[in-house]
C-alpha positions in Angstrom: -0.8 29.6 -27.3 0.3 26.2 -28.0 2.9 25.1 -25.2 6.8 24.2 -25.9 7.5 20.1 -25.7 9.2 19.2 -22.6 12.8 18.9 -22.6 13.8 15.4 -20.7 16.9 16.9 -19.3 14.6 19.6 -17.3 12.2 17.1 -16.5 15.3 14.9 -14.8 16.7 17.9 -13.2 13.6 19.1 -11.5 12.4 15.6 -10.9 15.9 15.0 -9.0 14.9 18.1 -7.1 18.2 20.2 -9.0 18.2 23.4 -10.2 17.9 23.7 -14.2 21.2 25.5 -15.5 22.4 26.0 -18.8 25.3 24.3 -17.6 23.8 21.2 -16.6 21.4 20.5 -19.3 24.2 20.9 -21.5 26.5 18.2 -19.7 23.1 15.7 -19.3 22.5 16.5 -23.8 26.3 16.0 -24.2 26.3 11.9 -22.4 23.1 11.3 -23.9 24.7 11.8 -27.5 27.8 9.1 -26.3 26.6 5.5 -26.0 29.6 5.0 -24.1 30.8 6.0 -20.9 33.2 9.1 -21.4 36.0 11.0 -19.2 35.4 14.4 -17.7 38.2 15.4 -19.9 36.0 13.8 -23.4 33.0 15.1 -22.1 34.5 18.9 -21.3 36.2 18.9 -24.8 32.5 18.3 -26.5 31.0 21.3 -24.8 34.2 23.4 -25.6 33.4 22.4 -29.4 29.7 22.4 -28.7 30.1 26.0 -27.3 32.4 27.1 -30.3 30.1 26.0 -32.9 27.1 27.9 -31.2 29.2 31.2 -30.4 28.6 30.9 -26.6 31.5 30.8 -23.7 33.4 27.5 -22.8 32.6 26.2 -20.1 34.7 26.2 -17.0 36.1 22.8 -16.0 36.0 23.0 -12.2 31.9 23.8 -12.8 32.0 20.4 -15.2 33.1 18.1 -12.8 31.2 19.6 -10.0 28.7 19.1 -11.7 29.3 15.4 -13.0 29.4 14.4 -8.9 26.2 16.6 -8.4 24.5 14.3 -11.1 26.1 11.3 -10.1 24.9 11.9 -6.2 21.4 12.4 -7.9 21.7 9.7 -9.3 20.9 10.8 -13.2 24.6 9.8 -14.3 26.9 7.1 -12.8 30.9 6.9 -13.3 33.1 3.9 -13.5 36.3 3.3 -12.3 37.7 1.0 -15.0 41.0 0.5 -13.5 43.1 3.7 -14.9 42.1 5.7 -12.4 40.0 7.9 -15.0 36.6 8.1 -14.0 34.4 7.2 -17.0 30.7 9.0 -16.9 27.6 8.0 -18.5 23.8 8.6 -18.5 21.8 6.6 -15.8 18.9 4.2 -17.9 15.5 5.6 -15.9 13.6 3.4 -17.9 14.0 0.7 -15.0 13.5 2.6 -12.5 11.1 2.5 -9.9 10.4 5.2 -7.4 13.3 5.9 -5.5 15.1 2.5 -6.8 17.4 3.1 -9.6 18.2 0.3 -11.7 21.7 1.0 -12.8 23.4 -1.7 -11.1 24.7 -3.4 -14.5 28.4 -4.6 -14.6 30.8 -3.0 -17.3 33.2 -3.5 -20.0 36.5 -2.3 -20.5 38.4 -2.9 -23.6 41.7 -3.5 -22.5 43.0 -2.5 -25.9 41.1 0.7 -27.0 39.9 1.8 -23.7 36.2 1.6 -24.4 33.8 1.2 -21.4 30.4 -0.1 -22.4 27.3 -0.6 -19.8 26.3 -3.9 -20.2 22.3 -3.3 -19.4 21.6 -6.7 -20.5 24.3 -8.8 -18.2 23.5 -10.4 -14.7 25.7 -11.0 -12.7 25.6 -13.4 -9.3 27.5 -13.7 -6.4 26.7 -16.5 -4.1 27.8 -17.4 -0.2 30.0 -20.0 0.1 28.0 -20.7 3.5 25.1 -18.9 5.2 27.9 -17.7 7.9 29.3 -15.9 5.3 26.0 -13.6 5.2 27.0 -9.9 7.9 23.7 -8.4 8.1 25.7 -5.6 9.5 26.6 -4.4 6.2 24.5 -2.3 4.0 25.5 -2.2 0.0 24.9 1.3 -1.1 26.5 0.5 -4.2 28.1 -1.9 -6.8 30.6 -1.8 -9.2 31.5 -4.7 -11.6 34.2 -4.3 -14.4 35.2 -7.0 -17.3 37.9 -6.4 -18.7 38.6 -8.0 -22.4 38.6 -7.1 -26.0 36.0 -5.4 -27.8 34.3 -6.0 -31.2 36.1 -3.7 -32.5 39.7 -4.5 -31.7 39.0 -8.1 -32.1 38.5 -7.8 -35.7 42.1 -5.8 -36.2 44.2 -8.7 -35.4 
């Protein structure tokens, strides 16, 4: 009996040591389908349609965002604070990844006119000590968050 290919959600969910729900493997399918970092609110509208379309319940919302922190504190999704207080959510890049070391530390771009947030996988960005003093070794970065703000493709070309 020939066996069923592997779904890459369930393979990220029991890798990240998580339970497999229906719930969750439908939130990790719904951001892999946006290329752009979404709100809860976006992301719990698609499963609402999603769920619609395929005759099965809506989800609840508290479970959604529960479960957006669960997969952000496993690391499979990260969110961004662009500055609106709205958290945006998107799919963490494994292909970078090595071990325990996750690779999503890439700055981000907010269109200041639209509202699109955009990872920027390809951009660097370097911060440098003014003086060796400045270096604390008492402090320990768990994580980084770098936000551009400016307009997009998109918005540029309507003016």
């Amino acid at each position: 009996m020939p066996t069923a290919p592997s779904d890459p959600h369930r393979e990220l969910l029991k890798h990240a040591k998580l339970r497999v729900t229906p719930v969750r493997l439908d939130i990790l399918a719904a951001l892999a389908e946006h290329p752009q970092a979404i709100t809860a609110q976006q992301l719990f509208d698609a499963l609402c349609a999603a769920a619609g379309k395929r005759r099965k319940p809506k989800p609840d919302r508290v479970t959604v965002y529960r479960t957006l922190n669960t997969l952000v504190d496993a690391n499979l999704a990260h969110k961004v604070d662009p500055g609106d207080r709205v958290f945006r959510f998107s799919l963490t890049d494994h292909a970078d990844c090595k071990g325990d070391h996750h690779a999503h530390e890439h700055p981000h771009f907010v269109c200041d006119d639209c509202g699109t947030v955009e990872c920027l996988e390809g951009a660097e960005v370097s911060i440098r000590r003014a003086s060796p003093a400045a270096e604390d070794s008492k402090r320990t970065l768990k994580q980084q968050d770098v936000v551009l703000h400016g307009t997009c493709g998109k918005c540029g070309d309507q003016e």
